[in-house]
C-alpha positions in Angstrom: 1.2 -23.7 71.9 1.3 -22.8 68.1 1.6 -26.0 65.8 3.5 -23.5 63.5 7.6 -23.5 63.1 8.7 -20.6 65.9 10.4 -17.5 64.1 13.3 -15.5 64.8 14.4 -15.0 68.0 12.1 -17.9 69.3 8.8 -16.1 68.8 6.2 -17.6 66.9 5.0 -17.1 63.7 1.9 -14.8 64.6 4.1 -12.7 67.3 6.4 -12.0 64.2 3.2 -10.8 62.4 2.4 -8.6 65.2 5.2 -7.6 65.8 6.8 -6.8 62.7 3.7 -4.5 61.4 3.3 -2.5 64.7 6.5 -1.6 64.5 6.2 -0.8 60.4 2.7 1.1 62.0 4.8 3.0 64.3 7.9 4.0 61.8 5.4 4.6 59.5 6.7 2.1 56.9 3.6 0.3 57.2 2.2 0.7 53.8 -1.4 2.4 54.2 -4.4 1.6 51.7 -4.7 5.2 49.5 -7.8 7.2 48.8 -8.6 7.6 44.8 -7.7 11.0 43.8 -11.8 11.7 43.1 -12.4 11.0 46.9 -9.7 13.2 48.1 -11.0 16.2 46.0 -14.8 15.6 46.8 -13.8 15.3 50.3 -11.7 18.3 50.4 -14.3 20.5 48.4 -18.0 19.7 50.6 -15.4 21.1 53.5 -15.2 24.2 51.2 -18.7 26.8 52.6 -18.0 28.9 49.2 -18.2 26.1 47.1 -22.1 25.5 45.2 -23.2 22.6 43.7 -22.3 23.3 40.2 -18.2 22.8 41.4 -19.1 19.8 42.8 -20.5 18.3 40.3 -18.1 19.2 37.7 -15.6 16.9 39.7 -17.9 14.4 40.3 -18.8 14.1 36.4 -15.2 12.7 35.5 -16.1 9.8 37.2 -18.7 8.0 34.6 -19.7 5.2 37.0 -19.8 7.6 39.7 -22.2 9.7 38.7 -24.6 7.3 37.5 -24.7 5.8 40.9 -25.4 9.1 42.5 -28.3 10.1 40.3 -29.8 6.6 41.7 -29.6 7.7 44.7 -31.1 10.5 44.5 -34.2 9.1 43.3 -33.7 6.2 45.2 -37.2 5.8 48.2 -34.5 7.4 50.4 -34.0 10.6 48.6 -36.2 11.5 46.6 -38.3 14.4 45.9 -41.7 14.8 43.4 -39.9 14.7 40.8 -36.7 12.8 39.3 -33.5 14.1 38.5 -30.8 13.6 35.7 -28.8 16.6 36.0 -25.3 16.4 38.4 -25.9 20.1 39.9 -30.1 18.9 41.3 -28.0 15.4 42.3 -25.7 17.6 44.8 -28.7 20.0 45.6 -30.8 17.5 46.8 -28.4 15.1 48.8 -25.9 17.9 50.2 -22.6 18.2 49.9 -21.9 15.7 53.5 -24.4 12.9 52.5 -22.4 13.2 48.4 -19.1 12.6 50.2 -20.3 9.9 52.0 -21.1 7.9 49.0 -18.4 8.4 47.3 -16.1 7.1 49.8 -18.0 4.2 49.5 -17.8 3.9 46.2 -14.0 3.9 46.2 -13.9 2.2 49.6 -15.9 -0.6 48.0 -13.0 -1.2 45.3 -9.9 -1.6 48.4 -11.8 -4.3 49.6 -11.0 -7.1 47.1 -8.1 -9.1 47.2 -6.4 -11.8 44.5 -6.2 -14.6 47.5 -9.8 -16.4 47.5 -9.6 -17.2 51.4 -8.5 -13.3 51.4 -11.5 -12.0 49.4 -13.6 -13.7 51.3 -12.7 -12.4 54.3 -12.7 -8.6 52.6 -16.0 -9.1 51.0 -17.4 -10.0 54.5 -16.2 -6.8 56.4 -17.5 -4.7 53.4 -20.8 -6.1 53.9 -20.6 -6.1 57.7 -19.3 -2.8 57.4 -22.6 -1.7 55.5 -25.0 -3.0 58.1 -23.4 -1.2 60.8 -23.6 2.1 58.7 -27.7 1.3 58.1 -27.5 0.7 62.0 -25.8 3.5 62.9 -27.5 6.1 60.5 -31.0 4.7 62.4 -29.2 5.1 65.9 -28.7 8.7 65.2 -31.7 9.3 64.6 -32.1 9.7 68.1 -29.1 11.9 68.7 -29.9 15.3 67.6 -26.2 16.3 68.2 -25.0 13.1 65.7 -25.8 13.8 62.2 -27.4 10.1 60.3 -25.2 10.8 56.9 -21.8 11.5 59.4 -22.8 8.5 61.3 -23.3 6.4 58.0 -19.7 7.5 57.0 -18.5 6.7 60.6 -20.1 2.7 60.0 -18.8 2.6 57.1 -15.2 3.3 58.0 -14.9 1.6 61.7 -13.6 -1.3 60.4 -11.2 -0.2 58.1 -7.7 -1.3 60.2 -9.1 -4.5 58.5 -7.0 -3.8 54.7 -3.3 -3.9 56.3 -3.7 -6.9 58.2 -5.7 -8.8 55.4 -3.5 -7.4 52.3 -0.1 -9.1 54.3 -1.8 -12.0 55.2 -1.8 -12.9 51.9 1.7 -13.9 52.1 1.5 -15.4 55.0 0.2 -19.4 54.6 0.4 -20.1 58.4 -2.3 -17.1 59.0 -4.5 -18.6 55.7 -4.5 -21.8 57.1 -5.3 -20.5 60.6 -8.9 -18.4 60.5 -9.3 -18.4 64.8 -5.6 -17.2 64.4 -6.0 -14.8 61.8 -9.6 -13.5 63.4 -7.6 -12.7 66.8 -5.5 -11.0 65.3 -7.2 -8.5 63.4 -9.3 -8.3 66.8 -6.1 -7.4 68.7 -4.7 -5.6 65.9 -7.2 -3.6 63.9 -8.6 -0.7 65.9 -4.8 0.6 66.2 -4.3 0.5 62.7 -8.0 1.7 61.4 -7.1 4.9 63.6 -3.7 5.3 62.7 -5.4 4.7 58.4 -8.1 7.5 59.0 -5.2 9.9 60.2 -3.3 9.0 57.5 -6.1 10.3 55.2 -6.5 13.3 57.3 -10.1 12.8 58.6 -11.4 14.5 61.5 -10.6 13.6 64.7 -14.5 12.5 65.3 -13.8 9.9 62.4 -10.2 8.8 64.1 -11.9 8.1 67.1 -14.4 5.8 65.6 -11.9 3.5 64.1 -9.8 3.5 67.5 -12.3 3.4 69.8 -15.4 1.3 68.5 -14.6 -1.6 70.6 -13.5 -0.2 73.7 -16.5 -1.3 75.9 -15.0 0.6 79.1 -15.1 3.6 76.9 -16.6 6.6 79.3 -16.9 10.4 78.6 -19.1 13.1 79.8 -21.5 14.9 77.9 -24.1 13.6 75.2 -23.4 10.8 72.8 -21.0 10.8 70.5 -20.1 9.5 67.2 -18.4 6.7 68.7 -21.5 5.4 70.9 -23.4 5.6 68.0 -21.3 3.2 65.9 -20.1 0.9 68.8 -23.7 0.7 69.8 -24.3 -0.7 65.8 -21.8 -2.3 65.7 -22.6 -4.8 69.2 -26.0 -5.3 67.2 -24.7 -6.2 64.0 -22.8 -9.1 65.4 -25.8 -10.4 67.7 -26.6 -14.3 67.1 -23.0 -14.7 65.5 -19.7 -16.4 66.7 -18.0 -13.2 66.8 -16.2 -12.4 70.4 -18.5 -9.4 71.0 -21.9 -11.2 70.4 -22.0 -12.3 73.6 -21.4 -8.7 75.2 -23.4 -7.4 78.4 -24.7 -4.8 77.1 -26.0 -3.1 80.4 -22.2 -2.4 81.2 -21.5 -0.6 78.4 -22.4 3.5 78.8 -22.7 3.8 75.3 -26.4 2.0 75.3 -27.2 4.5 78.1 -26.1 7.9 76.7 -28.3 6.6 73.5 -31.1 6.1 76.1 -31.6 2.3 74.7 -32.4 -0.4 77.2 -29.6 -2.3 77.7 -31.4 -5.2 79.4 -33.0 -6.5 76.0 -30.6 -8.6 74.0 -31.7 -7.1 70.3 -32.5 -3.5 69.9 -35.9 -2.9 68.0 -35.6 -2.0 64.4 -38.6 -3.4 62.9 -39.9 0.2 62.5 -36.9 0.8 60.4 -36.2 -2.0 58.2 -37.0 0.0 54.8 -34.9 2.3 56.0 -32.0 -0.2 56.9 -32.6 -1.8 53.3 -32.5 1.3 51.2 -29.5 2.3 53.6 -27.5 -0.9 52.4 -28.9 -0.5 48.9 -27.2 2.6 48.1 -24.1 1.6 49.9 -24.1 -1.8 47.9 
């Protein structure tokens, strides 16, 4: 039993939490974390076939710190070609319009996770850079999926734990979840899948991305066909939380069909990246 006071109606205080945002969730009162204006016009021009790289850069050049981190990229080991690049219009040339909008969601995505609450930040901080490594992961992963393209898969990691910001953002009122961590970990493991779908539709994201955020941590998750986005990231993520306390570190992997569509053996408990570590540190260098 909770060592809290109970709340209305007799429910504890963490049932109120619950609770009370679903049901915000659901009437859509629940106030949603909101994409900078920048990442809502980049997204909405790579989508645009007609569009060159000149138009893309000239929105992308508004945004100072922005474009200095994209030019980096582009030379970065990653990226780059013979020769390096200053100008906005090679920048977009030579990373493409998907792998451009990629970064700059992280860019702005970087910025929602921060909070004025220490405990809070902490805790935001730590999904960022979790968040990261399952991107590098997953980018790797689809490497081996001709049908999964590595910078939609990057995106994908990036995003899958986004249902994260609600839960965290009103925690911060709430000194009974501070001073709880195992409390406040549950319930952002009950809660956040539901929410980090129900975000991603908010921002009008394709149904591919929507299903990552919903369906990342549904181990019973079967479908026919090849792999899917949504192997690829819940595959990353299961490895990304190996030799930690979190609940899904201690996952059978050969149960979960996601491990076999990817053609990985599930019997090993740690799927080989040595050949791939520069990759996975330049990954989580631009992303950083």
């Amino acid at each position: 039993m909770s060592s809290f006071a109970y709340g209305k109606h007799g429910m504890e205080p963490e049932e109120v939490f619950v609770n009370e945002l679903m049901e915000d969730l659901e009437s859509g009162q629940l106030q949603l974390p909101t994409l900078p204006e920048v990442a809502l016009r980049i997204r909405d021009v790579v989508e645009d076939e007609n569009v060159n790289a000149n138009q893309v850069a000239e929105i992308i050049a508004q945004d100072a710190a922005l474009s200095a981190r994209l030019i980096r990229v582009a030379n970065s080991p990653l990226y780059r070609g013979r020769n390096e690049i200053d100008r906005l219009s090679m920048v977009i040339a030579r990373l493409g319009n998907k792998l451009v909008r990629t970064l700059v969601t992280s860019q702005v995505m970087k910025q929602m996770f921060q909070a004025t609450d220490e405990a809070i930040d902490q805790r935001l901080r730590a999904v960022w850079a979790h968040s990261i490594s399952v991107a590098a992961i997953a980018r790797v992963l689809a490497g081996q999926c001709p049908q999964v393209l590595p910078d939609q898969a990057m995106l994908a990691g990036l995003l899958h734990d986004i249902g994260t910001l609600p839960i965290l953002y009103r925690a911060e009122d709430k000194p009974e979840l501070l001073n709880s961590p195992a409390l406040l970990d549950e319930l952002i493991h009950r809660l956040h899948t539901r929410i980090g779908g129900a975000i991603l539709k908010h921002w009008q994201f394709p149904e591919t991305l929507v299903a990552v955020a919903a369906e990342h941590e549904n181990l019973d998750r079967s479908h026919a066909g090849e792999a899917d986005l949504v192997d690829v990231v819940q595959v990353a993520n299961l490895q990304s939380h190996m030799d930690t306390e979190h609940p899904l570190a201690d996952t059978d992997w050969s149960r979960i069909e996601s491990f076999h569509k990817l053609g990985l053996d599930a019997d090993v408990h740690e799927i080989e990246l040595t050949d791939c570590a520069d990759e996975l540190e330049e990954v989580r260098n631009i992303l950083n």
